[in-house]
Residue frames as a rotation matrix with the C-alpha (Angstrom) as fourth column:
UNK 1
0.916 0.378 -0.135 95.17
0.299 -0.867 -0.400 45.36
-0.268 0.326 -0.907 131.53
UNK 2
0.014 -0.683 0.731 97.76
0.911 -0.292 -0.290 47.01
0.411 0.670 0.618 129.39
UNK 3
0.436 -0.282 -0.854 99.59
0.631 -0.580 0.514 49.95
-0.641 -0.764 -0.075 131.06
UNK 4
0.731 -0.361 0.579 100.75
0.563 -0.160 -0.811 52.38
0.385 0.919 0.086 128.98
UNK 5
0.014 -0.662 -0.749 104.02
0.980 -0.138 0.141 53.27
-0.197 -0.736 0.647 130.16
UNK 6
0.884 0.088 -0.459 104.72
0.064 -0.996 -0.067 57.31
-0.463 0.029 -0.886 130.82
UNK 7
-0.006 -0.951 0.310 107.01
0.987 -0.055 -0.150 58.98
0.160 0.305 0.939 128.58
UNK 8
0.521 -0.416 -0.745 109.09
0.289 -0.735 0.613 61.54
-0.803 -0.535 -0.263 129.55
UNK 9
0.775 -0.442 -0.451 111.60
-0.631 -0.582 -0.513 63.63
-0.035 0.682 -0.730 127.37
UNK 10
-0.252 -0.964 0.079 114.66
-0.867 0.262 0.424 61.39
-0.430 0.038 -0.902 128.00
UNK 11
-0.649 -0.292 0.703 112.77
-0.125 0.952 0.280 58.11
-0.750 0.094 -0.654 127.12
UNK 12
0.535 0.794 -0.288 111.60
-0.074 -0.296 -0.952 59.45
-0.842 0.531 -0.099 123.50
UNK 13
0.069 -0.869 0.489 113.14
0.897 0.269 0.350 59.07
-0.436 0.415 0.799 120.43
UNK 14
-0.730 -0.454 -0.510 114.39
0.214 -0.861 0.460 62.00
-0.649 0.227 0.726 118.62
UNK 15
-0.896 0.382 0.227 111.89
0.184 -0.145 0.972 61.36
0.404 0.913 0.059 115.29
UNK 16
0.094 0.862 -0.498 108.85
0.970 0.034 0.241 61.47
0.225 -0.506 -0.833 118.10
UNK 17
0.098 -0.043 -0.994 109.97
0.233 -0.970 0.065 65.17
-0.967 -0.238 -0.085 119.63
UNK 18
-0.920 -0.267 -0.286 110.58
0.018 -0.759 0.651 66.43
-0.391 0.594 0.703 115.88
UNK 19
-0.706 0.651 0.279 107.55
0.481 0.151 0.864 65.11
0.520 0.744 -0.419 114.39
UNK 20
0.319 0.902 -0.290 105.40
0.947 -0.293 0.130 66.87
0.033 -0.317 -0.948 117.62
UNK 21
-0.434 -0.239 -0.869 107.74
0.218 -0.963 0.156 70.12
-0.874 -0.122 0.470 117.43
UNK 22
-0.970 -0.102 0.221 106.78
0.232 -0.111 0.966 70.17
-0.074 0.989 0.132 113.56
UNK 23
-0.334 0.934 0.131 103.28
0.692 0.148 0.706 69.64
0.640 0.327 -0.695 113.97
UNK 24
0.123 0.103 -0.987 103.37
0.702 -0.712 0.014 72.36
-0.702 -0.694 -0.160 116.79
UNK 25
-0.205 -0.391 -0.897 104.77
0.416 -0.864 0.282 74.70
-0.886 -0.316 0.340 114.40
UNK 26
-0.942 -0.216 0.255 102.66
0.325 -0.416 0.849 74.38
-0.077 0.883 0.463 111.75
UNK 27
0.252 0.920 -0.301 99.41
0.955 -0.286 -0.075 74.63
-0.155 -0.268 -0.951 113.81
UNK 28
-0.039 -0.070 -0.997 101.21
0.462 -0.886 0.044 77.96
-0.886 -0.459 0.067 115.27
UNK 29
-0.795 -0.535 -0.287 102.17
0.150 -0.632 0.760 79.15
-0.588 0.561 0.582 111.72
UNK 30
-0.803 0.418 0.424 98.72
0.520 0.148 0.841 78.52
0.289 0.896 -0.336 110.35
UNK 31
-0.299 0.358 -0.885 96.80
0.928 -0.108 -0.357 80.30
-0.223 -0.928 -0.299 112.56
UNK 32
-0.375 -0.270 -0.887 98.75
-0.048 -0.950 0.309 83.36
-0.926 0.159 0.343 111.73
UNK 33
-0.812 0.043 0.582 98.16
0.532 0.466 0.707 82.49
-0.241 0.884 -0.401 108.68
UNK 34
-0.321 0.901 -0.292 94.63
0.941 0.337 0.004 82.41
0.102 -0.273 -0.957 109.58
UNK 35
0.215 0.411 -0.886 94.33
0.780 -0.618 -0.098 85.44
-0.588 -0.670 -0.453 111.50
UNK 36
-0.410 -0.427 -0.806 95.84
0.162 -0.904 0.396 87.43
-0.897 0.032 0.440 108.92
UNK 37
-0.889 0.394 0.234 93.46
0.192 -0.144 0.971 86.80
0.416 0.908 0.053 105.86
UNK 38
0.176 0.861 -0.476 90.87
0.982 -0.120 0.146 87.44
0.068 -0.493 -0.867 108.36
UNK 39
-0.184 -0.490 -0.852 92.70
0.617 -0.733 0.288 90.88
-0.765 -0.472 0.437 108.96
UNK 40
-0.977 0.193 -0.094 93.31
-0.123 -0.148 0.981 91.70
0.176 0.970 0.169 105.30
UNK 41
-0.545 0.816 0.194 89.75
0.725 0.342 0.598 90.86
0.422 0.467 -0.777 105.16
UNK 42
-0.089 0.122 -0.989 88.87
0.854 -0.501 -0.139 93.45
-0.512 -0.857 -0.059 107.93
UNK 43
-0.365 -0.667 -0.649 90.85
0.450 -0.737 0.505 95.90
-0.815 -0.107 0.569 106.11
UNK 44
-0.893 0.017 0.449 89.37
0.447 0.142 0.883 95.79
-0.048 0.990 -0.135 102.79
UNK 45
0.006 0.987 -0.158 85.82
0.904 0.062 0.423 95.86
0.428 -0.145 -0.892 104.02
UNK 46
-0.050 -0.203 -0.978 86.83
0.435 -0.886 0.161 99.25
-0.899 -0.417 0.133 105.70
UNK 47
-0.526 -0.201 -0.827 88.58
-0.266 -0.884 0.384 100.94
-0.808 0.421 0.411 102.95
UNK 48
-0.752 0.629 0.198 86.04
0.299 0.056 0.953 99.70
0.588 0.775 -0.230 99.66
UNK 49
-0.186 0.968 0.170 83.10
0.928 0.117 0.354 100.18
0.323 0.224 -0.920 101.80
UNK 50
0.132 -0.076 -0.988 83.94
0.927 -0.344 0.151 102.69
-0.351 -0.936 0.025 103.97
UNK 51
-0.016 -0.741 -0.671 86.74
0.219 -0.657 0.721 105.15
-0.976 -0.136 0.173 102.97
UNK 52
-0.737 -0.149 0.660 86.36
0.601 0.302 0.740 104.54
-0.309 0.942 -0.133 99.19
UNK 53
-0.292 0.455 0.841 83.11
0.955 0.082 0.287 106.17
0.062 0.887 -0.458 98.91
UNK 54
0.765 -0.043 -0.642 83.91
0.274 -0.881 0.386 109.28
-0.582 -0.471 -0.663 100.95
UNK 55
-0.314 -0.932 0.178 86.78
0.315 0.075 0.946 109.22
-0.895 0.353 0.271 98.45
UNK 56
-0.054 0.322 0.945 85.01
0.962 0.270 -0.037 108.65
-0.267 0.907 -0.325 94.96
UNK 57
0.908 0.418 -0.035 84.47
0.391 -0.874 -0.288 112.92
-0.152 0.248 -0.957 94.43
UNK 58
0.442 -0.867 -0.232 87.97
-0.641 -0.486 0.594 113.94
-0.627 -0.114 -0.770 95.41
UNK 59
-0.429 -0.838 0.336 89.49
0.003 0.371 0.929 111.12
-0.903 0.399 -0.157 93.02
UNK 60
0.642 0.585 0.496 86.85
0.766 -0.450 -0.460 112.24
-0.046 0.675 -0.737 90.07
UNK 61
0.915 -0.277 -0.295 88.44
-0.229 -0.956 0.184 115.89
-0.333 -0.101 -0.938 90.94
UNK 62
-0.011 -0.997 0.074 92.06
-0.256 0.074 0.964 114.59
-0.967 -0.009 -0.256 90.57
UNK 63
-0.709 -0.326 0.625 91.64
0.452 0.470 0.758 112.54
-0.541 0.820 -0.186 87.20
UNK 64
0.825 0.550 0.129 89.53
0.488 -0.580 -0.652 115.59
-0.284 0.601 -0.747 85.78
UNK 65
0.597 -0.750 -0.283 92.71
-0.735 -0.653 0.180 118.23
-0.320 0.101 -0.942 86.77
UNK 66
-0.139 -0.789 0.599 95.45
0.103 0.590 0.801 114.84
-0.985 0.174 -0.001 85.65
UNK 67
0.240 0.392 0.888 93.45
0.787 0.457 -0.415 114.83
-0.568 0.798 -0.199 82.44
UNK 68
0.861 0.284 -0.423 94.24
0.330 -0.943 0.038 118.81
-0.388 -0.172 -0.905 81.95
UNK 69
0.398 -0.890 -0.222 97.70
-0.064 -0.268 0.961 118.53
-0.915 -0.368 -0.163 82.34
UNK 70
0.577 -0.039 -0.816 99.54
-0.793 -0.266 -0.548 118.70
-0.195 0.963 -0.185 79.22
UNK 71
0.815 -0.333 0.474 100.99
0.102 0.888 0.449 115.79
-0.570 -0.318 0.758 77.63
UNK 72
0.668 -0.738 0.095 103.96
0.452 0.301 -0.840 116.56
0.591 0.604 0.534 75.94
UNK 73
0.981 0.036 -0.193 106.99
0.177 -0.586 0.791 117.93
-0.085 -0.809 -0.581 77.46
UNK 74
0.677 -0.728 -0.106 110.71
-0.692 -0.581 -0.427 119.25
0.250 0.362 -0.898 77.16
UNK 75
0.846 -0.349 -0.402 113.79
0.533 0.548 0.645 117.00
-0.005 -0.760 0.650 78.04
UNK 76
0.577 -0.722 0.382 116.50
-0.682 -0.683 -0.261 119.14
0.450 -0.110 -0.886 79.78
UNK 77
0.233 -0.618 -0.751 120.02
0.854 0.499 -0.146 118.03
0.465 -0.607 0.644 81.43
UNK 78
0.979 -0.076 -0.187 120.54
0.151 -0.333 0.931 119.19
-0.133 -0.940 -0.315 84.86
UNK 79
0.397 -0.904 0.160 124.14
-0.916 -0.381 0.122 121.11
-0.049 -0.195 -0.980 85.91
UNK 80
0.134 -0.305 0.943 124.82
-0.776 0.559 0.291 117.15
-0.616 -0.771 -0.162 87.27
UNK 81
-0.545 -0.161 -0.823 123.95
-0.831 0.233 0.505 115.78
0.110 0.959 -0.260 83.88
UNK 82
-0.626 0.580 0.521 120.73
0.428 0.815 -0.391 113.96
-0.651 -0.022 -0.758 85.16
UNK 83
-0.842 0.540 -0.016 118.03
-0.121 -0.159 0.980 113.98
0.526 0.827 0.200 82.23
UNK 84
-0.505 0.823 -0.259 114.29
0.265 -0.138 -0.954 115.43
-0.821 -0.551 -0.149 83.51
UNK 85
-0.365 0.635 0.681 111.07
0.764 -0.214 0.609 116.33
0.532 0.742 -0.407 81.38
UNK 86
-0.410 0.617 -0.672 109.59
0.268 -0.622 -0.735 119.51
-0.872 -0.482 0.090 82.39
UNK 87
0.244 0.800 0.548 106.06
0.870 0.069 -0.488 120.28
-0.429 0.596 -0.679 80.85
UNK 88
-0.316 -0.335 0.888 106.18
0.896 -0.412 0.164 122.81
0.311 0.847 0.431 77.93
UNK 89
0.159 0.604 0.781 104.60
0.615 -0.679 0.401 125.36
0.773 0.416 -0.479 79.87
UNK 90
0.604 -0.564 -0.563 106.90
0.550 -0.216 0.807 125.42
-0.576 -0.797 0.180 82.80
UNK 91
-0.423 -0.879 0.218 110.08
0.863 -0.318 0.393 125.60
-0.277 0.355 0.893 80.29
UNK 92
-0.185 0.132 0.974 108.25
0.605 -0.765 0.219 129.09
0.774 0.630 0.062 78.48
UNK 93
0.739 0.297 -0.605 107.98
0.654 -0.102 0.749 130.70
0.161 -0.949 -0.270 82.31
C-alpha cells in the first residue's frame, strides 16, 4: 500500500500554498459576489414592486407641476461673477 505522506506548511512548495491561497480567494470573492446580486435583487423587487406603486400618483403630480414651469429664463451675473438662470417670472418680482 502506498502511504501518502502528510504535508505540513514547511514541506510544501511555495506554487502549492499560492495556488490554494488563490483558489481560497476567489471562492471568498465570489460568493460576495454572489450574495450581492442576490441583494441588488432583493432591493429591486422592493422598490418596483413595492415602493414604486405607492409612488406612481405623487410622481404623476410632480411631472404635471415640472411641466408648468416655464421654460425660458434670464441669465444674470452674481456680485462674485458666477453666471445663474433665474425663470422670467422670478426676475419681474
Amino acid at each position: 500500500m502506498d502511504q501518502k505522506q502528510e504535508q505540513t506548511m514547511y514541506t510544501v512548495s511555495t506554487a502549492m500554498v499560492a495556488r490554494k491561497n488563490f483558489v481560497a480567494g476567489f471562492t471568498h470573492s465570489l460568493g460576495g459576489f454572489v450574495v450581492t446580486l442576490i441583494s441588488w435583487g432583493f432591493i429591486y423587487v422592493i422598490a418596483v414592486k413595492l415602493i414604486l406603486p405607492q409612488l406612481s400618483g405623487t410622481i404623476e403630480q410632480l411631472s404635471t407641476v415640472l411641466k408648468l414651469l416655464p421654460k425660458t429664463s434670464t441669465t444674470t451675473t452674481t456680485t462674485k461673477g458666477t453666471t445663474i438662470q433665474v425663470p422670467d417670472n422670478l426676475m419681474k418680482q
